[in-house]
C-alpha positions as CSV (number, residue, x, y, z in Angstrom):
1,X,-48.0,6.6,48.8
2,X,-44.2,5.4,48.2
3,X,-43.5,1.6,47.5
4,X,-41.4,-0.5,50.6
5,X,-39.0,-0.4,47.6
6,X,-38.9,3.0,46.7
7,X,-38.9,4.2,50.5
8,X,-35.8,1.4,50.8
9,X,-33.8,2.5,48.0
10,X,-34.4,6.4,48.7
11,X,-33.1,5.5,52.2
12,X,-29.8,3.4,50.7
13,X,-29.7,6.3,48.3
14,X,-29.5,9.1,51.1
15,X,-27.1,7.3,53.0
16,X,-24.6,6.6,50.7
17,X,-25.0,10.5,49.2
18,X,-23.9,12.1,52.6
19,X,-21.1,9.9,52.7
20,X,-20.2,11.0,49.7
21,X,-20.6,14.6,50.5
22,X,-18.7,14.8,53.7
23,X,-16.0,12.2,52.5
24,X,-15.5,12.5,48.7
25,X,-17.0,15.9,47.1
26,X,-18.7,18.4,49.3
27,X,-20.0,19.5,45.6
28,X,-21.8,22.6,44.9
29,X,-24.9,24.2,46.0
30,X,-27.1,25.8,43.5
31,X,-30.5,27.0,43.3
32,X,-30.9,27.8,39.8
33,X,-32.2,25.5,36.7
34,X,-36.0,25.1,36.3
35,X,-35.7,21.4,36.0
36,X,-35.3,21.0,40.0
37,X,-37.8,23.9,40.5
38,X,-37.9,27.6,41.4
39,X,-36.3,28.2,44.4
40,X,-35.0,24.6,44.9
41,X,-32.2,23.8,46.6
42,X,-29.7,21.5,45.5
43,X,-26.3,20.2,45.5
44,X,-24.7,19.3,42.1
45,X,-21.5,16.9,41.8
46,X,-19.8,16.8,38.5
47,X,-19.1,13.2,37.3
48,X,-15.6,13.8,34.9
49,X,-14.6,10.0,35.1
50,X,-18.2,9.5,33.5
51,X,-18.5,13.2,31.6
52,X,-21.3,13.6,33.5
53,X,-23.0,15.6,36.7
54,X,-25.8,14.7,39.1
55,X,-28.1,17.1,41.0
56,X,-30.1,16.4,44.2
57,X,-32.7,18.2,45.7
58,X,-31.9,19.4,49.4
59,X,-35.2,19.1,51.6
60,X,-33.6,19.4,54.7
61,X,-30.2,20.6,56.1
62,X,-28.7,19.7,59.6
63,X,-25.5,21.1,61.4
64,X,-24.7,18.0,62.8
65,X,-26.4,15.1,61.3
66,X,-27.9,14.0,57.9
67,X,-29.2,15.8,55.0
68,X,-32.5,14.8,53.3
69,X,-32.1,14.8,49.5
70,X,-35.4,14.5,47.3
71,X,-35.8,14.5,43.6
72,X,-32.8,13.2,41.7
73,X,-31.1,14.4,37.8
74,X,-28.7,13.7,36.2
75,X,-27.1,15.3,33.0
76,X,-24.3,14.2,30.3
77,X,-21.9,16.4,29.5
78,X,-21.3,19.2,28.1
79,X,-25.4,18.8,27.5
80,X,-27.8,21.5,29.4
81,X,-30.4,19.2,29.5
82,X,-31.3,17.3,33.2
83,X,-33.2,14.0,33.1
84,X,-34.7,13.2,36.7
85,X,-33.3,9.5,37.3
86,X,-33.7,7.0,40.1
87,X,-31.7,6.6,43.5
88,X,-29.8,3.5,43.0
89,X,-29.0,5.0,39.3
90,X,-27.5,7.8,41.0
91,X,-25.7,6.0,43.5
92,X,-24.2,3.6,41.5
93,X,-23.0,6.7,39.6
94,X,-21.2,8.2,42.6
95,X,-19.8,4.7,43.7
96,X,-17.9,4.8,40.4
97,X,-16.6,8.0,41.0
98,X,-15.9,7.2,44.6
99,X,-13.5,4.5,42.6
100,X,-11.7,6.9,40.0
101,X,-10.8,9.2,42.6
102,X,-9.4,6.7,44.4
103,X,-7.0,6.0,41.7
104,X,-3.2,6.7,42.0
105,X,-3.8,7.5,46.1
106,X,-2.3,4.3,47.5
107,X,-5.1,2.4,46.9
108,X,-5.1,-1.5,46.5
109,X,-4.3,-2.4,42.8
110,X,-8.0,-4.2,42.6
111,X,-10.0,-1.5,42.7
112,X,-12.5,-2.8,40.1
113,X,-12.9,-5.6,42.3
114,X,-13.7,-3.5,45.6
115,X,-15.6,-1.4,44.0
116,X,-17.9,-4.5,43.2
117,X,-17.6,-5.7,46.4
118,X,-19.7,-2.5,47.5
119,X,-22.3,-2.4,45.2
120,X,-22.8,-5.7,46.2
121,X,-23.1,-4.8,49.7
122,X,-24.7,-1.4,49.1
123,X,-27.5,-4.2,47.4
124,X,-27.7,-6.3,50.5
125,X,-28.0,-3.0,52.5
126,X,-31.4,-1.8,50.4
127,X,-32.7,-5.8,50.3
128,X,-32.8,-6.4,54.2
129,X,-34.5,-2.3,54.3
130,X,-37.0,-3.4,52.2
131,X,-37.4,-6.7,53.7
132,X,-37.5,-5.1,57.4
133,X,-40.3,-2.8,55.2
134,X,-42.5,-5.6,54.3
135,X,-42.4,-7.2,57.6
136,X,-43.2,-4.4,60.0
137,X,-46.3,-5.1,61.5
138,X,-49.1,-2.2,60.7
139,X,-49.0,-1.7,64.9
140,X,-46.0,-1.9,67.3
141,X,-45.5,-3.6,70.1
142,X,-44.6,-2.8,73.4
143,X,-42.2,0.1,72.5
144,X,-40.6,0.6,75.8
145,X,-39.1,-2.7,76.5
146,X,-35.5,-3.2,75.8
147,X,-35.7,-5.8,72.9
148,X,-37.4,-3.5,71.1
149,X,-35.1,-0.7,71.1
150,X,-32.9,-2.8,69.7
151,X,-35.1,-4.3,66.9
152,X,-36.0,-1.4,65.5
153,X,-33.3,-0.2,63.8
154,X,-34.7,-0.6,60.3
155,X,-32.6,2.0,58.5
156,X,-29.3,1.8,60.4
157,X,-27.1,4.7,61.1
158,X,-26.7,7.4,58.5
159,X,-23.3,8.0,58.5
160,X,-23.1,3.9,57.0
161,X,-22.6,3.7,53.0
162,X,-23.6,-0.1,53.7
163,X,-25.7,0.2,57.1
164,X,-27.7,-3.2,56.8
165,X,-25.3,-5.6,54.9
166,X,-25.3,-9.1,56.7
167,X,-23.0,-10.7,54.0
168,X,-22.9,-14.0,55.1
169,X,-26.5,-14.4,56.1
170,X,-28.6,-15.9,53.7
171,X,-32.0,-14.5,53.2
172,X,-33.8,-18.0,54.5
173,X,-32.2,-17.2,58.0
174,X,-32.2,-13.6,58.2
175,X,-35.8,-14.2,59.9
176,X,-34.2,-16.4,62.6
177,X,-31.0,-14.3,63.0
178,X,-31.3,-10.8,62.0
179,X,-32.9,-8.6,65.0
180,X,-35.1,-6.5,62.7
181,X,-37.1,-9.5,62.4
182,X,-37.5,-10.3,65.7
183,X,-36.7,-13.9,65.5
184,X,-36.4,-16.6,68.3
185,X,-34.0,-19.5,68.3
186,X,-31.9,-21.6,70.9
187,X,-28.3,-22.1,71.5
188,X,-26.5,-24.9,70.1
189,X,-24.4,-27.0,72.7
190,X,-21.2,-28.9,73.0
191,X,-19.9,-30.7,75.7
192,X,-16.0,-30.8,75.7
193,X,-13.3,-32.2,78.6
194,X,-12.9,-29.3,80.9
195,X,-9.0,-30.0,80.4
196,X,-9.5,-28.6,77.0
197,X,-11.9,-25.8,78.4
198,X,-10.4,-22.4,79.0
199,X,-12.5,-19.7,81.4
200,X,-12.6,-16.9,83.5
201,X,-14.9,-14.7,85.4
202,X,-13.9,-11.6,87.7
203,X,-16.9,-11.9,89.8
204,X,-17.7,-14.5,92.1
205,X,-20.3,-16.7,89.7
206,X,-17.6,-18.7,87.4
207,X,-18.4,-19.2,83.6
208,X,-20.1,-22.9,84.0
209,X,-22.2,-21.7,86.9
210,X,-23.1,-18.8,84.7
211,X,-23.6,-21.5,82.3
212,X,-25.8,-23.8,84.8
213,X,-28.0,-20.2,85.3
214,X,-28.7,-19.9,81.7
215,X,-29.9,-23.7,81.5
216,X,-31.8,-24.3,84.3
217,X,-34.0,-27.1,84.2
218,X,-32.4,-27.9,81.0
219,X,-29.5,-28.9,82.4
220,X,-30.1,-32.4,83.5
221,X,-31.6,-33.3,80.0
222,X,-28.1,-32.5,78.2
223,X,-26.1,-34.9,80.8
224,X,-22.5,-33.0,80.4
225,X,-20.2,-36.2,81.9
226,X,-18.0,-35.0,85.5
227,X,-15.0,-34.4,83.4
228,X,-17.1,-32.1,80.6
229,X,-18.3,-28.8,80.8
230,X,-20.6,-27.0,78.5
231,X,-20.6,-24.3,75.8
232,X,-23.1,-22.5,74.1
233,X,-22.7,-21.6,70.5
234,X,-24.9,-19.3,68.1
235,X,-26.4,-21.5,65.6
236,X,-25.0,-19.9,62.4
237,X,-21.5,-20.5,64.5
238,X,-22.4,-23.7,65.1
239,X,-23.3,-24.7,61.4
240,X,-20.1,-22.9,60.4
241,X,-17.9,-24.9,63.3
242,X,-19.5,-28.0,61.7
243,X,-17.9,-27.7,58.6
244,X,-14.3,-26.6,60.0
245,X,-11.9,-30.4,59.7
246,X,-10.4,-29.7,62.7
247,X,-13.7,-29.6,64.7
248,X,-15.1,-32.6,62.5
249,X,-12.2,-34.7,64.1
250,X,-13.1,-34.0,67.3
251,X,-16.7,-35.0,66.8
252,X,-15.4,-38.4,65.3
253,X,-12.9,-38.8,68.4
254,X,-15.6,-38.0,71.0
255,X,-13.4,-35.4,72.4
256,X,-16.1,-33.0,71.3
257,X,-20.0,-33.8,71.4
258,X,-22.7,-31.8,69.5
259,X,-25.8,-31.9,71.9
260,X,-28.2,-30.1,69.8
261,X,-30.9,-27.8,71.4
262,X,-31.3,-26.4,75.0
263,X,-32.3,-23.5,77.1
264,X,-34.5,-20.7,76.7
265,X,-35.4,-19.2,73.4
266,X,-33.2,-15.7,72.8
267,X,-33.2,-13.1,70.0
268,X,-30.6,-11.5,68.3
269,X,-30.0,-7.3,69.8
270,X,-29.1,-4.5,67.6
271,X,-25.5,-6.0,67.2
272,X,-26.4,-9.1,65.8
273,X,-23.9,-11.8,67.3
274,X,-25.1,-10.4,71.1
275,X,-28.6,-12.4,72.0
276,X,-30.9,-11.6,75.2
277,X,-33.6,-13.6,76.3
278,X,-35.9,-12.0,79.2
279,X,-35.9,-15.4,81.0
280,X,-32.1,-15.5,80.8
281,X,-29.4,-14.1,83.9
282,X,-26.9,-13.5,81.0
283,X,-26.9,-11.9,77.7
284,X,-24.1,-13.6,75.5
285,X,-21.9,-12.6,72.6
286,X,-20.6,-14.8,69.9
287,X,-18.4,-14.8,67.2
288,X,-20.1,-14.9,63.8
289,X,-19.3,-16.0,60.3
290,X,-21.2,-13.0,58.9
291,X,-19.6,-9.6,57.8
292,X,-21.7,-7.0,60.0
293,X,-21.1,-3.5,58.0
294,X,-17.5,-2.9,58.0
295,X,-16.6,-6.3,59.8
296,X,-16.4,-10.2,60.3
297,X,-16.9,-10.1,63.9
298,X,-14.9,-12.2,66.0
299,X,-14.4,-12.7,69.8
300,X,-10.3,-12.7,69.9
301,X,-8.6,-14.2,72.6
302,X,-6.8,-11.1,73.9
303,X,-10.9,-9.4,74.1
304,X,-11.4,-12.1,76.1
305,X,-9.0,-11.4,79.1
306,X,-9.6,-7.5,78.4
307,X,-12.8,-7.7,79.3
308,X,-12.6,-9.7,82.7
309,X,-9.8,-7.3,83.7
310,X,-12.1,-4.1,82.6
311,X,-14.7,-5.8,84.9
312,X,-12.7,-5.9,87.5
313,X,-11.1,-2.1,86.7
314,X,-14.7,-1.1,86.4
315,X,-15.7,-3.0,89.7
316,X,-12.7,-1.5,91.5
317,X,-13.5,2.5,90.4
318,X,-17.6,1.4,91.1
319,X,-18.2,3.1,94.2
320,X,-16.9,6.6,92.6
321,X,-19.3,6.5,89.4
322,X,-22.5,8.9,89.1
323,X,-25.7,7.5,90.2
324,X,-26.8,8.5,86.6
325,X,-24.5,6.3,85.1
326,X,-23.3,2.5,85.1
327,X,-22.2,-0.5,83.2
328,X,-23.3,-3.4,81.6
329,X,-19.6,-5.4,82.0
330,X,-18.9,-8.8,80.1
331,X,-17.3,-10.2,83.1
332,X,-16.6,-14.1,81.9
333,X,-16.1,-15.9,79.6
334,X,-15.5,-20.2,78.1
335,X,-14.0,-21.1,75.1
336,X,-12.7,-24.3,73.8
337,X,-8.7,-24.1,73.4
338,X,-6.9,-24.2,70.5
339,X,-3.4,-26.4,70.5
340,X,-1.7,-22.6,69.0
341,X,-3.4,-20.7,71.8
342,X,-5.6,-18.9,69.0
343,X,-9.0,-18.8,68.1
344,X,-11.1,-21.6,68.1
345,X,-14.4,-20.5,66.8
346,X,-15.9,-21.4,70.2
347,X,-15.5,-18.4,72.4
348,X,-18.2,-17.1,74.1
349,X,-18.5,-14.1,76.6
350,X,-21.0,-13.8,79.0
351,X,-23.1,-10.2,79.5
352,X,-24.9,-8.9,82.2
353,X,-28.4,-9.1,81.8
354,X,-30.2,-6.3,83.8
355,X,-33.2,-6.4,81.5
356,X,-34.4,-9.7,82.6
357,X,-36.9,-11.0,85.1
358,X,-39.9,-8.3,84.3
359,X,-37.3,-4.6,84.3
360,X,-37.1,-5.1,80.4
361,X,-39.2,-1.6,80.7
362,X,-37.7,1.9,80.3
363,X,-34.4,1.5,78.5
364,X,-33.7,2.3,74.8
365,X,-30.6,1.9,73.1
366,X,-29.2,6.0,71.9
367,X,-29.7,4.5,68.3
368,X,-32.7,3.6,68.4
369,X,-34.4,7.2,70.4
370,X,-32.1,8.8,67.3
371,X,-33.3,6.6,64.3
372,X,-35.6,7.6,61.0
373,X,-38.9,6.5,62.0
374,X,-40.6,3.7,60.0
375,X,-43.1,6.2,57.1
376,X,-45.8,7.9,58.8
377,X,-45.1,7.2,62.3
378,X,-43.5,9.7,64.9
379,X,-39.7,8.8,65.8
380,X,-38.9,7.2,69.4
381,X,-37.8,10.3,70.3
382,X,-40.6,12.3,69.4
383,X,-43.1,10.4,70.9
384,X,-41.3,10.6,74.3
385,X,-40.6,14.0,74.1
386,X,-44.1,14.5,73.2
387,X,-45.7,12.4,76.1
388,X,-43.4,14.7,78.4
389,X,-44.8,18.0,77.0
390,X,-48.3,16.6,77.4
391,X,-47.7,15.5,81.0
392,X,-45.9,18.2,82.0
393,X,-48.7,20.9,80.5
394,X,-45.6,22.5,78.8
395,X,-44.5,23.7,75.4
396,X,-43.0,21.0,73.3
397,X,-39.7,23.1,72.5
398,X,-39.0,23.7,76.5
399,X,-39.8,19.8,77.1
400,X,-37.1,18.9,74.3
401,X,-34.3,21.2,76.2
402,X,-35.4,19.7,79.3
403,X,-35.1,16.3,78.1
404,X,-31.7,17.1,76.3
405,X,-29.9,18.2,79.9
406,X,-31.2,15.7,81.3
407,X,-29.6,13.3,78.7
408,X,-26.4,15.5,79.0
409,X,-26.2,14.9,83.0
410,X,-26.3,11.1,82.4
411,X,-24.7,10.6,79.1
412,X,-21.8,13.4,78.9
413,X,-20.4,14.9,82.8
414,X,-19.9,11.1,83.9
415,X,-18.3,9.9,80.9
416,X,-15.9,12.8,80.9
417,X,-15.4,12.6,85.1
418,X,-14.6,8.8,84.3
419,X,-11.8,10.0,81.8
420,X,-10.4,12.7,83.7
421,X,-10.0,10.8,87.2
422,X,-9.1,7.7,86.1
423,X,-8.2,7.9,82.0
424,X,-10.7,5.6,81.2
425,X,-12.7,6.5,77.8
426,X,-15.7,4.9,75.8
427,X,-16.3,3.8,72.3
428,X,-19.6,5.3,73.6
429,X,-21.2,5.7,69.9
430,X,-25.4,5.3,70.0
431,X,-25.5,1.7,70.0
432,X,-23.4,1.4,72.8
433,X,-25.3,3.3,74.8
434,X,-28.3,2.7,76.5
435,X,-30.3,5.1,78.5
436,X,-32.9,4.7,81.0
437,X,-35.9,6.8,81.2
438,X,-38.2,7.7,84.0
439,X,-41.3,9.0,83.1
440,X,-40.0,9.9,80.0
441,X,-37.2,11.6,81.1
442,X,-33.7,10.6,81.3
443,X,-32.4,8.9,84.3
444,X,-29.1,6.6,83.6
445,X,-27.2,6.4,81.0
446,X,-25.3,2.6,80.4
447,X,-22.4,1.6,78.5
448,X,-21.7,-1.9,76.8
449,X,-19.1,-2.9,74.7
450,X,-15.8,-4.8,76.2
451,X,-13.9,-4.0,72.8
452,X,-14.3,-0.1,73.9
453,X,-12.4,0.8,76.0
454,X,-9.6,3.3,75.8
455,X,-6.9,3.6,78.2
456,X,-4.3,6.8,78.1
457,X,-0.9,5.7,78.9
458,X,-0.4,8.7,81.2
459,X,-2.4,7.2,83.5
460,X,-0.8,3.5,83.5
461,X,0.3,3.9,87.3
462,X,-2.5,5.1,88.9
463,X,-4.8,2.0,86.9
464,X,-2.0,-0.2,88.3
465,X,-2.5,0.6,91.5
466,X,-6.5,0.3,91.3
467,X,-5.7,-3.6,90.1
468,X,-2.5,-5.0,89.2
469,X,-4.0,-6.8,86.3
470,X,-4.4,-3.4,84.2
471,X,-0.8,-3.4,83.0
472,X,-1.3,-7.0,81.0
473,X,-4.0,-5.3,78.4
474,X,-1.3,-3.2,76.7
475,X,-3.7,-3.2,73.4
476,X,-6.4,-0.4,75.4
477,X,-3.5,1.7,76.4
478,X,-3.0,4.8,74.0
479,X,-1.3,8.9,73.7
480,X,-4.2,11.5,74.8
481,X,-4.7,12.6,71.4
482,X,-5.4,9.6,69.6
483,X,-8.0,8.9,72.2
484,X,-9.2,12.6,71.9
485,X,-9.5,12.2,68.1
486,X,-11.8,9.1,69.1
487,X,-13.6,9.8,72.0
488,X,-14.8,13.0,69.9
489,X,-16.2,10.5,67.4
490,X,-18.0,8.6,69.3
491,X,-19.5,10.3,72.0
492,X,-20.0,14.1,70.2
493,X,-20.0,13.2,66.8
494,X,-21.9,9.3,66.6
495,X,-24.1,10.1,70.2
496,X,-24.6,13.6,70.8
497,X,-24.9,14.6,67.7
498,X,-27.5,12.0,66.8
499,X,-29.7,12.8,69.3
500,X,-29.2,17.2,68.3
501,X,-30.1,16.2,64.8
502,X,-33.0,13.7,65.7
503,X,-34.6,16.4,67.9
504,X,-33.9,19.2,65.0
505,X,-35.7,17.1,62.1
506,X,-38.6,16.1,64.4
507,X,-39.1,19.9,65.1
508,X,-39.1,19.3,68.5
509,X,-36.1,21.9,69.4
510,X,-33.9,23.7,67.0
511,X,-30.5,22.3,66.4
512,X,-28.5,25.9,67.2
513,X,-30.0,26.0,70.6
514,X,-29.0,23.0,71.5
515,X,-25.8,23.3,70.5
516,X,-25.8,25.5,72.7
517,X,-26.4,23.8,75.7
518,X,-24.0,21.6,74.8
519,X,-20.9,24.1,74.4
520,X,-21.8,25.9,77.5
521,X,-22.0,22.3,79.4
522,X,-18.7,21.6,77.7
523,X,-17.5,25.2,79.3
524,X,-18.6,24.5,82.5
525,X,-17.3,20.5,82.1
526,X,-13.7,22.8,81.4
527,X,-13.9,24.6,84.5
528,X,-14.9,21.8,87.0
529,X,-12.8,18.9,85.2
530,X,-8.7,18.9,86.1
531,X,-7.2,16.8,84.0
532,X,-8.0,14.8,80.6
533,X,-11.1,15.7,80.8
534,X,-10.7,19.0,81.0
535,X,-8.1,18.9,78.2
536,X,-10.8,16.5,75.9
537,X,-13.6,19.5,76.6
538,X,-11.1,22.2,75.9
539,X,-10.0,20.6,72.8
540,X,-13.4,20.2,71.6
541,X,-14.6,23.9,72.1
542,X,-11.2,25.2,70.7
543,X,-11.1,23.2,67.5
544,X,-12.9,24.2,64.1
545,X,-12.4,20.6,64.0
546,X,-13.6,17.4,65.2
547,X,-12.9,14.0,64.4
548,X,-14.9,11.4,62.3
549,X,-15.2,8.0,61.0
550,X,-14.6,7.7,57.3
551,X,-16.7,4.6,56.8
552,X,-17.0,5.4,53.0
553,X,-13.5,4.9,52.7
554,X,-13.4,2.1,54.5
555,X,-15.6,0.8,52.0
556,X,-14.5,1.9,49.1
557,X,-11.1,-0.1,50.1
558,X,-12.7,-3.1,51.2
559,X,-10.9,-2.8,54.7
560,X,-12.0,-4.7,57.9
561,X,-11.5,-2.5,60.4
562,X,-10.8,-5.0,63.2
563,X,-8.1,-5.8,61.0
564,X,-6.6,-2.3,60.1
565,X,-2.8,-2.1,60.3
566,X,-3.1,1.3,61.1
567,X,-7.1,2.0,62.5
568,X,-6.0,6.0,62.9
569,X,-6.5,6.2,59.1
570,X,-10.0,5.7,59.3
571,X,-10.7,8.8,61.0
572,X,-10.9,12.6,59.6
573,X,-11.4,15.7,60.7
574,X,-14.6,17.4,59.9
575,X,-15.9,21.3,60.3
576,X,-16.8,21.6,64.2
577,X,-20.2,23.2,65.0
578,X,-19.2,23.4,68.3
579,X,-15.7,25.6,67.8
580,X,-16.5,29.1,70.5
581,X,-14.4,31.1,67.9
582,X,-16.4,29.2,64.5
583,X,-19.8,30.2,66.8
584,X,-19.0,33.3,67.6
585,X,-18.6,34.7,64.1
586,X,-21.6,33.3,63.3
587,X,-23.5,35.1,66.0
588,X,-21.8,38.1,65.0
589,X,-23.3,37.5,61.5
590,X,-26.9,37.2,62.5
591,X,-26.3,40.8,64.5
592,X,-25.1,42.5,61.4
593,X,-27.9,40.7,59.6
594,X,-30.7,42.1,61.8
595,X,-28.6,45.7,62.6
């Protein structure tokens, strides 16, 4: 039985490697050499920076998602001779190369430097996996509530050369903080002069009574004065705001008071800086001084604004959505106002919180139903899909295509009706996603997320006229085919595709025929749609294709990608499995195969 550590650095190990493969060097496949074994199949990438090559054992190929490597070897050359070596060994061996490729293609003149910079990350990554490992209780909990969808992600997403780096977390507070660990902790609160107090809310509950909500009894024993009102803060934010002179001053003035702990007890969800707490009206997202994967995550003042005004868009188009599908808006937030109009460190925004008040039940994050399982347990997935066979005295393969158009009527037709009648699109990758079940199967699918929203400029008018207020968030508004290249990411590519692959490595359904499904909904989605949308499925059935996020290369050049001068450089195009043309040959091959 494998080691926490060697199942952790296996997992960092496989991560990094199909970055590598799909972003640096596809490599070759081979199945000779007796050192991997007869009839082994493997991919071999030649090190020339190092005068050296690796091999890696294929166990499992997918279409659409990851592929499991095994056995390791690596070779100098020009010797014949392999020597089986260990993950990190051979990762820190293709992160070099990563680095001497990188050479002389407009990279930043410190490369040495960012190339440290990911190893060190790539070593946070593996230390909070095995961490997560070790702390795993031998049974789980109740799997079906919310909050534990969202804890579970253990591994993070596969297409992430860093998927579990928390640099700025200390290991002493990752059990507090991080939501693998399943902490519990309350807010931190400040009391400042509501002249000084910027908020906004586009439903009829304003931010302090939102505020008041979250308190409740509470409230009296913090005493805000008449003229204050109140702000919550994340601890790690609050520690970090403590330190910051200009907020020190404040303190000493008394234009600012610190009134330690209040409120109910919340835990951190799958994004970190957003925290829940089942007695709680409102979820609510901080800024954190913590780099989250690619990212120091920050609530910016113009995010603020765009996601009362999507609230209100969203509020506005309401009545027209798909019972199947729905929002969970950010629809408010506080902050305390900076003399320079910019970021104080202190804004908050306020989340819907329909998982509160006993219907925690039922609802899983896309990420976490798509996840590796922890060893020798089934994945979400499967064991839903499962139960529904069982129930439903049915085959397990018919169950899984069952389950998979269900998904498809909540998670794909409403999302593209939503783009083609109003041009409204979603950063809806897994994590954004949430997805209510019904006796296993799916009923609703949810979106979250008020930084994802795209809006096409062709449409600017007819948002205009829905409310006024959509012409002030100019940074949503972008041409069809940069939203295209996106909205193929994250919905095909990051969602769908997670859930085909999932499905494929848990046998429950083989990739091809779901992929199937999916291009003939996509067909049908082209016939009925009229406009965007029909243009978005189109595009996706027509191109060999399809866009994707190079978060390797993001990496590899140190960039935050909230801060990207140009974010369009951080997507590729990658071969499409669901191109009609690309699938037809195929099928044409498997005919001539058999004839």
């Amino acid at each position: 039985m494998r080691s926490t550590q060697q199942i952790a650095e296996h997992a960092t190990f496989q991560n990094f490697a199909n970055c590598y493969w799909r972003e640096i060097d596809a490599g070759r496949t081979t199945r000779h050499g007796t050192e991997a074994g007869p009839g082994v199949e493997c991919v071999e990438w030649l090190l020339p920076s190092q005068r050296a090559a690796l091999r890696a054992e294929i166990v499992s190929r997918s279409l659409c998602g990851p592929c499991g490597f095994g056995r390791i070897w690596k070779r100098a050359l020009p010797d014949t001779s392999w020597q089986q070596t260990e993950p990190f060994t051979a990762l820190c061996c293709l992160a070099g190369e990563s680095y001497r490729r990188m050479e002389g293609k407009g990279a930043g003149a410190d490369l040495r430097g960012s190339e440290l910079e990911l190893l060190l990350r790539v070593l946070q990554s593996y230390q909070s996996v095995q961490r997560y490992l070790d702390a795993t209780p031998a049974t789980d909990g109740d799997e079906d509530e919310f909050i534990a969808a969202e804890q579970s992600l253990v591994f993070g997403h596969w297409l992430h050369p860093t998927p579990k780096s928390l640099q700025g977390m200390t290991p002493w507070q990752q059990p507090a903080y991080a939501p693998e660990l399943g902490g519990r902790f309350r807010l931190r609160w400040f009391a400042a002069p509501a002249a000084r107090v910027s908020h906004r809310s586009a439903v009829r509950q304003s931010a302090p009574e939102m505020i008041a909500a979250i308190l409740g009894d509470s409230l009296s024993r913090l005493a805000p004065r008449e003229d204050e009102l109140l702000i919550p803060m994340h601890p790690l934010q609050a520690e970090a705001l403590a330190l910051d002179p200009a907020v020190q001053a404040m303190l000493e003035r008394g234009t600012l008071r610190a009134l330690g702990d209040a409120g109910p007890e919340f835990t951190a969800t799958s994004s970190v800086r957003t925290v829940y707490s089942p007695d709680s009206p409102w979820m609510l997202k901080f800024s954190l001084p913590v780099r989250i994967t690619n990212s120091i995550r920050v609530n910016r003042r113009h995010e603020l604004d765009a996601g009362v005004i999507m609230a209100k868009l969203i509020g506005a188009i309401g009545r027209e959505l798909s019972p199947r599908f729905g929002f969970v808006l950010d629809p408010a937030y506080i902050t305390l106002d900076q003399p320079d109009g910019g970021e104080s460190g202190f804004e908050v925004i306020l989340r819907e919180n329909p998982f509160a008040g006993g219907r925690q039940r039922g609802v899983a994050t896309i990420a976490a139903l798509a996840a590796d399982p922890l060893p020798g347990r089934p994945s979400r997935l499967e064991r839903i899909v499962r139960r529904v066979a069982m129930e439903r005295n049915g085959g397990v393969a018919e169950a899984a295509r069952r389950w998979f158009d269900a998904y498809l009527d909540c998670a794909l037709d409403p999302v593209l009706r939503l783009y083609d009648t109003h041009g409204v699109a979603l950063e809806a990758h897994q994590q954004n996603g949430l997805l209510e079940l019904r006796d296993g199967m799916p009923a609703r699918f949810l979106y979250r997320d008020n930084q994802g929203f795209y809006l096409s400029a062709a449409y600017r008018d007819r948002l205009r006229r829905l409310i006024p207020e959509a012409d002030n968030i100019r940074s949503l508004y972008y041409e069809e085919g940069e939203i295209n290249r996106r909205f193929s990411y994250y919905v095909i590519v990051n969602q769908i595709f997670s859930v085909i692959a999932r499905m494929g490595k848990d046998r429950l359904a083989a990739e091809e025929d779901l992929l199937r499904i999916l291009r003939a909904r996509l067909e049908l989605l082209a016939l009925s749609l009229t406009q965007a949308g029909r243009r978005f499925a189109e595009g996706v059935l027509d191109s060999p294709t399809i866009g994707a996020k190079l978060n390797l290369t993001t990496r590899l050049l140190n960039i935050d990608e909230l801060q990207a001068a140009n974010e369009a450089d951080l997507y590729a195009q990658w071969p499409n499995p669901l191109c009609r043309t690309g699938a037809a040959a195929a099928e044409r091959g498997r005919h001539a195969l058999s004839a």
